[in-house]
C-alpha positions in Angstrom: 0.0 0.0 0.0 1.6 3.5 -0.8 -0.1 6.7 1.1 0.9 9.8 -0.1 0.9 12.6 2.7 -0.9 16.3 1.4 1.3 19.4 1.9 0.4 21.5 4.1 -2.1 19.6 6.1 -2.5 20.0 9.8 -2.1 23.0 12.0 -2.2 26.4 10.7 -0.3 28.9 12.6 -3.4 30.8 14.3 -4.2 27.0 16.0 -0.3 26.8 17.0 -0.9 30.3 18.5 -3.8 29.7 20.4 -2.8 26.4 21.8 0.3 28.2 22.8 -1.3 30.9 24.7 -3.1 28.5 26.7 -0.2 25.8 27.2 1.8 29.0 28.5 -1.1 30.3 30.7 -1.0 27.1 32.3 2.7 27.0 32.9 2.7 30.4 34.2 -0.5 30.8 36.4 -1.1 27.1 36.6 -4.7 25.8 36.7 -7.4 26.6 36.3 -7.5 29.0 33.0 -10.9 28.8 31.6 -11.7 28.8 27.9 -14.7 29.8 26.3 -15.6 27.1 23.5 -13.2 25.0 22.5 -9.8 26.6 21.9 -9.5 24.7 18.7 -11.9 22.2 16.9 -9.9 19.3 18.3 -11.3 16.9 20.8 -7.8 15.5 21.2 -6.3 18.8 21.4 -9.4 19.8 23.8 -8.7 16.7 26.4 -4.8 17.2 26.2 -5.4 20.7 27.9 -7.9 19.4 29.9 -5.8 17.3 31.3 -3.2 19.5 32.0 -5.8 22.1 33.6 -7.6 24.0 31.0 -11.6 24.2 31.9 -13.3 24.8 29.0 -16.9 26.6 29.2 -19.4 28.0 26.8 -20.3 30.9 29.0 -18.6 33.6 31.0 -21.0 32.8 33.8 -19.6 29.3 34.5 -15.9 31.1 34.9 -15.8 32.7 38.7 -15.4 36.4 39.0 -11.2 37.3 38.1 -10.7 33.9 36.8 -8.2 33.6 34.2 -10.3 33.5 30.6 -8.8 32.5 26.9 -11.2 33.3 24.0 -10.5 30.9 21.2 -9.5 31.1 17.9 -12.3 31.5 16.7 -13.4 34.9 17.8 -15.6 36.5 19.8 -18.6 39.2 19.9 -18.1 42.6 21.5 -21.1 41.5 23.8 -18.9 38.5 25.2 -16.0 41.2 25.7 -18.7 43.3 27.6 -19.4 40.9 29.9 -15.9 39.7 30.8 -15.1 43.2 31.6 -18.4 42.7 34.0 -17.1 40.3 36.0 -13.4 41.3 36.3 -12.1 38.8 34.0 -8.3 38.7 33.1 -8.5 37.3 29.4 -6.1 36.5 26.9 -7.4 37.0 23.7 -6.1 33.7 21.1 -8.8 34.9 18.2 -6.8 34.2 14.6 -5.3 37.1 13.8 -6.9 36.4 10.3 -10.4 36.3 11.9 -9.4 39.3 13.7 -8.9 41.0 10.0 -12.2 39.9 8.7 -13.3 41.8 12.4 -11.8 45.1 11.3 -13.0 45.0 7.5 -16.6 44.1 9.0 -16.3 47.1 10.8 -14.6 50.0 8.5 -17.4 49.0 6.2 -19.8 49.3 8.8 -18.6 52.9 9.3 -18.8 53.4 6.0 -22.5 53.1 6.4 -22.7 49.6 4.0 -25.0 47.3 4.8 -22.6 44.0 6.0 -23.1 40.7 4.1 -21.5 38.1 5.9 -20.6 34.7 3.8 -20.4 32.0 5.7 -21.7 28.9 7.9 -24.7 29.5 10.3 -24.1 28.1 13.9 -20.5 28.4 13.5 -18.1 29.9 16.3 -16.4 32.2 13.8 -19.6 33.6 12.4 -21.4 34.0 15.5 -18.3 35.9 16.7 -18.1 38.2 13.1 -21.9 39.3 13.4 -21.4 40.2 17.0 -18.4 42.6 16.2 -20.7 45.2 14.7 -23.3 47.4 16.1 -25.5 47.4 12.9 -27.6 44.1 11.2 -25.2 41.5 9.6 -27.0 39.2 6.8 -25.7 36.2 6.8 -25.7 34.2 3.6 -24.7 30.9 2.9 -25.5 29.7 -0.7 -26.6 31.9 -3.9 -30.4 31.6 -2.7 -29.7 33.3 0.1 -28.2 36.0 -2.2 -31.6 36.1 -3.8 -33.7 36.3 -0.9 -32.0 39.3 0.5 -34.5 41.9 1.4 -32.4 44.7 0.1 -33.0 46.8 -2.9 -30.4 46.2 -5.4 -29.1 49.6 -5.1 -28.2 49.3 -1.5 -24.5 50.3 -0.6 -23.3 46.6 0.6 -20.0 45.3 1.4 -19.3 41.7 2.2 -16.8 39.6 4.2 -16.5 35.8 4.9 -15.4 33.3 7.1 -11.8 32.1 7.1 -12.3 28.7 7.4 -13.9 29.0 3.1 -11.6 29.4 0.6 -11.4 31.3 -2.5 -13.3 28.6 -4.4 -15.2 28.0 -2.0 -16.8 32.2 -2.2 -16.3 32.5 -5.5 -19.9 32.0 -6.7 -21.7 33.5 -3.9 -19.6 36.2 -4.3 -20.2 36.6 -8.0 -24.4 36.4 -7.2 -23.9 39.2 -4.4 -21.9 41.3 -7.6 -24.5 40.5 -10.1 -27.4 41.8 -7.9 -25.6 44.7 -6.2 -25.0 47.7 -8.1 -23.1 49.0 -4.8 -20.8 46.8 -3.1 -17.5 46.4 -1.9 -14.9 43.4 -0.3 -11.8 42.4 0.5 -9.1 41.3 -1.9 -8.7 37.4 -2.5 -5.1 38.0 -0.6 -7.2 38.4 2.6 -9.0 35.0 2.7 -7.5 32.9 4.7 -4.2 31.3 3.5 -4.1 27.9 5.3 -7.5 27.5 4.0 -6.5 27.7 0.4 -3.1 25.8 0.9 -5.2 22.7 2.6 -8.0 22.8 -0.3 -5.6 23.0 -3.6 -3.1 20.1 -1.7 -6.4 17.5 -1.6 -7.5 18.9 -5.5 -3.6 17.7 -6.4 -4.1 14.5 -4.5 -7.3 13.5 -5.4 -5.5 13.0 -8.8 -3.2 10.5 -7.7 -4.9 8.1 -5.0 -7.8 5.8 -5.2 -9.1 6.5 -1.7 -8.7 10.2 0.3 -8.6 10.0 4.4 -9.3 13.3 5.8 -7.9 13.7 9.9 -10.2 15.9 11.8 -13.5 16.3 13.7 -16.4 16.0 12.8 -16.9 19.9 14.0 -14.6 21.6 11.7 -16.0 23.1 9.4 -12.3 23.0 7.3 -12.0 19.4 7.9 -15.6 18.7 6.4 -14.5 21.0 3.5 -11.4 19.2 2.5 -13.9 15.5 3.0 -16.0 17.1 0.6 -13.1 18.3 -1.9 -12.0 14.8 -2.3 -15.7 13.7 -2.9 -16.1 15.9 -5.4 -13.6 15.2 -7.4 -14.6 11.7 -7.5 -12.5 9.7 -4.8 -14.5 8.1 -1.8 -12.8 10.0 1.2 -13.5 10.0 4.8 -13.5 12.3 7.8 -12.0 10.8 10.6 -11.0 11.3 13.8 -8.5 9.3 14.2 -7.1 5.7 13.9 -9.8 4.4 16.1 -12.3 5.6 13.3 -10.2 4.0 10.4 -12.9 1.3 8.5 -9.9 -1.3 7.9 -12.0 -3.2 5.1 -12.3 0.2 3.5 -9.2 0.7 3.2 -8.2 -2.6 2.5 -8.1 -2.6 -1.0 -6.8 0.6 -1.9 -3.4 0.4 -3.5 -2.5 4.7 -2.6 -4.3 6.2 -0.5 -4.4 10.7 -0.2 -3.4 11.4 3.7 -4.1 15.0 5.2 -5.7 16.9 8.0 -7.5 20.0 9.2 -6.0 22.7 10.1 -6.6 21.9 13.9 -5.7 18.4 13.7 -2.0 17.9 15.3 0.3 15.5 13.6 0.5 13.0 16.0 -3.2 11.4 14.4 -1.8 11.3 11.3 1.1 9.5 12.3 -1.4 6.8 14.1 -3.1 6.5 11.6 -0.3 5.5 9.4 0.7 2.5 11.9 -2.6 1.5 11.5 -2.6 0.9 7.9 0.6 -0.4 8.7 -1.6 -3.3 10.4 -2.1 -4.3 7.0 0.9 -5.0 5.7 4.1 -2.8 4.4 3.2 1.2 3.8 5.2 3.3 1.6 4.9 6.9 2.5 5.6 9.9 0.4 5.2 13.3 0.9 2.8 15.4 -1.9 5.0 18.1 -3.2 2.9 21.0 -1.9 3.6 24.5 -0.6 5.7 24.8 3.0 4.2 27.2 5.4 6.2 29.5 7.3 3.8 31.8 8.4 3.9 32.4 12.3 1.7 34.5 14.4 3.2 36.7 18.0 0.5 35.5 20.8 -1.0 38.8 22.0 0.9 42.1 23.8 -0.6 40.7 27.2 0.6 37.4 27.1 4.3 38.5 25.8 4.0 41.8 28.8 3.4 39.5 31.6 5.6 36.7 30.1 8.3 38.7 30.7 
């Protein structure tokens, strides 16, 4: 059996960075630090800082007064910043610096006095976060229907922004929908989607072309993980979202002669190597590496952290 290894795949650097910020609140305040949501969506990631001290909570009210609060990566509404301040919190802010980006566009165009269009998933952390950033309505779309059923004349002054976790392709016909029916309407440049997105979504296009069978590492709650399942699918390979090796279907595997390895961007490397030995249950394994664009992006963790780390 060959499996061939998707490059990049894995962590991004704005899930290194929040991991880090909570790995060295821990260290240097020790337990508990709370954090609202989950820092990344990881369950393995999630128990490993459990375990290590990290309470995780889905409101400010389960955190005592003062206690020691991360906000995850994926961003959160000024009304969740209100009401830390409230309760004395000392928080560490480990929001993306990307999704932090698509924070200020939402709100310069807000000022601006456009109407904000908002592409992305509804439910998710990210979006909830976005749509809470600015003190005006937020439409949220999600498909070109939505686009349609806007109750907005066409010449309204619009602008739009999306979530990180969608790529380029992803946007590109909701985007052109929200074009054809504006005559008003501004958004970001393609540089400012998300780059680890992008990356992890052309490396499964390249290796859907090689493998018979794609395995995607990541849960079943990211929303980038699902995306790069679907990639694969689309392009005609079975592939699989997994979380790890315990979730590898063996006789589904079984008779694939290469099989297309990668993970989410919150997924650590550690479940992809498991995954390998797995296969390796099988029989021999040899592993390749996709040539594929190396990241070298990395993100400072925030002023506070580095001023009292010092």
């Amino acid at each position: 059996m060959k499996v061939i290894l998707a490059q990049p795949r894995g962590f991004c650097a704005g899930v290194v960075r929040a991991i880090e910020i909570v790995e060295g609140a821990l260290e240097k305040y020790d337990a508990p630090v709370y954090v609202r949501h989950e820092i990344v969506h990881n369950g393995h990631v999630v128990e490993e800082l459990k375990a290590r001290g990290a309470r995780f909570v889905e409101s400010l009210a389960e955190v005592p007064r003062g206690g020691l609060t991360v906000f995850s990566a994926h961003g959160v509404s000024r009304a969740v910043e209100r009401q830390a301040e409230r309760r004395s919190l000392a928080v560490l802010d480990a929001t993306c610096p990307l999704v932090a980006k698509v924070h200020a566009h939402a709100a310069r165009y807000a000022s601006e006095g456009r109407v904000l269009i908002l592409i992305g998933h509804a439910g998710h952390p990210e979006v909830e976060g976005t749509m809470g950033r600015v003190e005006a309505p937020v439409h949220l779309v999600q498909n070109e229907a939505d686009v349609a059923a806007l109750a907005l004349a066409d010449d309204t002054p619009v602008a739009y922004v999306t979530q990180t976790t969608l790529s380029v392709d992803d946007t590109r016909m909701i985007i052109a929908a929200l074009q054809r029916r504006f005559s008003d309407i501004v958004g970001p440049d393609t540089k400012d989607i998300c780059y680890a997105t992008q990356n992890r979504q052309a490396a499964v296009r390249a290796l859907s072309r090689l493998v018979d069978l794609i395995l995607v590492v990541g849960a079943k709650n990211s929303s980038n993980s699902n995306r790069l399942r679907e990639i694969g699918a689309q392009a005609g390979v079975p592939s699989f979202l997994i979380a790890d090796k315990d979730e590898l279907d063996l006789d589904q595997v079984r008779k694939a002669n290469t099989i297309g390895l990668t993970a989410g961007a919150s997924a650590p490397e550690v479940l992809i190597e498991g995954v390998i030995d797995a296969l390796r249950g099988l029989g021999p394994v040899d592993v390749a590496l996709l040539p594929g664009v190396q990241e070298t992006v990395e993100f400072r963790p925030p002023f506070e952290f580095l001023a009292t780390s010092a």
